[in-house]
N, C-alpha and C positions, 0 to 999 in steps of 0.2 A: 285179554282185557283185564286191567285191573278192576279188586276187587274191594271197595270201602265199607268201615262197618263205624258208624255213629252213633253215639247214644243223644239223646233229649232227652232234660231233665226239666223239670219244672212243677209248680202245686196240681193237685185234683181240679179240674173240668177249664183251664187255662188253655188248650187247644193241643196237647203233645201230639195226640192221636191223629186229628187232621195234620197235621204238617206230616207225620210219617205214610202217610197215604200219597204222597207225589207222587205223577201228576195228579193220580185222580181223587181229590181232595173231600171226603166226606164231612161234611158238618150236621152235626146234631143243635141242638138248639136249646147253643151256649150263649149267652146272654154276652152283652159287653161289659167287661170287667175293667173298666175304664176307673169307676171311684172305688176299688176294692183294691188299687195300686199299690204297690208296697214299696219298689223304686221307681222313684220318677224316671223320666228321660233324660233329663242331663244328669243325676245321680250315677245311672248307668253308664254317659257317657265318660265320668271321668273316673270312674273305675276301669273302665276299659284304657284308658290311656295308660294306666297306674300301671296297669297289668302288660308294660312292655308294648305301649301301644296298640292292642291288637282291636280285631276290627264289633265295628257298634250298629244292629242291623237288629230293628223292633220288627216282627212281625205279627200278621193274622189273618190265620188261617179261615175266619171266618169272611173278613175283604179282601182276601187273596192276597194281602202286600206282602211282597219281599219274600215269599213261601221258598217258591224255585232260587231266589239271590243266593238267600242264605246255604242253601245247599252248594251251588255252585262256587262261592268263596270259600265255602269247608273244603273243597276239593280242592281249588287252586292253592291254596297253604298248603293242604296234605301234599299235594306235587312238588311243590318247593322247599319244604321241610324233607322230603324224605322222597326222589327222585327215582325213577322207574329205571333198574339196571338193567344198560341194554344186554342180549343177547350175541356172546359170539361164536360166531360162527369157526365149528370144526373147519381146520384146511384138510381138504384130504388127498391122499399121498397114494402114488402109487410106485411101484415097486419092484424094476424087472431085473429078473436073473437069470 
């Protein structure tokens, strides 16, 4: 089984720590930092585009949105970016004299 190692960045009490809890999601009681915004939604959205297209996925950890998404599109890029070498297999030989 492969093995992924992530980091999550982001400010103090913004939810890093539930999201790294998958599944089992702990929330403390984080307020919604809904007008404490610093990029909007579509700010974010065309940054990400800027950035080679890549993908734009808000969550929260306190309404569960997108928690699990996000993880699993990190993984399907990490798979496609950098593909699991298969395994081959010794022939083995035998040898009479």
């Amino acid at each position: 089984m492969r093995e992924y190692k992530l980091v999550v960045l982001g400010s103090g009490g913004v939810g890093k720590s539930a999201l790294n809890q998958v599944p089992m999601i702990l929330v403390g009681n984080k307020c919604d930092l809904e007008d404490e915004r610093v990029v909007g939604k579509e700010q974010g959205q065309n940054l990400a585009r800027q950035w080679s297209n890549c993908a734009f996925l808000e969550t929260s950890a306190k309404s569960k949105i997108n928690v699990n998404e996000i993880f699993y599109d990190l993984v399907r890029q990490i798979n496609r970016k950098t593909p699991m070498e298969k395994k081959t297999k010794k022939k083995s030989s035998c040898t009479l004299l």
